[in-house]
C-alpha positions in Angstrom: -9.6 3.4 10.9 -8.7 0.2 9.5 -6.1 -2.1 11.6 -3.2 -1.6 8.9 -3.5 2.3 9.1 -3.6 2.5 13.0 -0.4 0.2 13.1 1.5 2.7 9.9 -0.2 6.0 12.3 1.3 4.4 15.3 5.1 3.3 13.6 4.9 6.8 12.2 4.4 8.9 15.2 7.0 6.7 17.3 9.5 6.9 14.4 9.2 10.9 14.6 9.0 10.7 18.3 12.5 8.7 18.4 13.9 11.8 15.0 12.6 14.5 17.5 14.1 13.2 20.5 17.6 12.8 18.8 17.4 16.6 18.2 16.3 17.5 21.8 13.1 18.6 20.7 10.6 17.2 23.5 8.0 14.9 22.3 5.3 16.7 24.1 5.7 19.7 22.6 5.5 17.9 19.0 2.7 16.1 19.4 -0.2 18.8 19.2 1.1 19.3 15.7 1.3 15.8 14.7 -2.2 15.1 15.8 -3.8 18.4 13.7 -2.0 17.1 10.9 0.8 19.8 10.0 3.9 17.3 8.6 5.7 20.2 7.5 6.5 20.9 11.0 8.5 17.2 11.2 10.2 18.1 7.6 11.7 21.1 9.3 12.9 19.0 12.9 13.9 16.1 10.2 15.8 18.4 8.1 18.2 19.3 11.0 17.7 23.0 10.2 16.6 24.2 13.1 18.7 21.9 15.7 18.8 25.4 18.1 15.7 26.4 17.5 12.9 24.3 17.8 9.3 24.6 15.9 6.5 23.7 17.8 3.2 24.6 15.8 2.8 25.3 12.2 2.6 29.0 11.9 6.2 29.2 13.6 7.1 27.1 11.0 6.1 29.1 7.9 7.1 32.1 9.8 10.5 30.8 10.2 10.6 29.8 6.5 9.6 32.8 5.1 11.9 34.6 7.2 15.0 32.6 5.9 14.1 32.3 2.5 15.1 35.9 1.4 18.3 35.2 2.8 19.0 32.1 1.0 18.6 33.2 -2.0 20.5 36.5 -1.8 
């Protein structure tokens, strides 16, 4: 990995370290996900949907989307 995309990785997974912790989300838990590569996970804990209920791997994710989806659009 060049120099410049270790340094973006690094800013990016501190930056959504910092987001997740502002939504008492624990870092820990987050992690596994960032490292396999499943962002959509961060778009949901950026999005501040989920504030009480916290995603911690991708399939919870989808679940949870395609559990609320119906809804929304009702």
């Amino acid at each position: 990995m060049k120099k410049r995309e270790r340094a973006t990785s690094e800013l990016n997974l501190v930056t959504t370290a910092w987001i997740v912790s502002m939504l008492g989300v624990h870092q820990s838990s987050i992690e596994p996900a960032w490292r396999r590569g499943d962002l959509e996970v961060f778009a949901h804990v950026a999005g501040g949907n989920n504030k009480q209920r916290p995603i911690f791997e991708h399939e919870e994710a989808v679940r949870w989307e395609k559990e609320r989806a119906p809804r929304q659009n009702a």
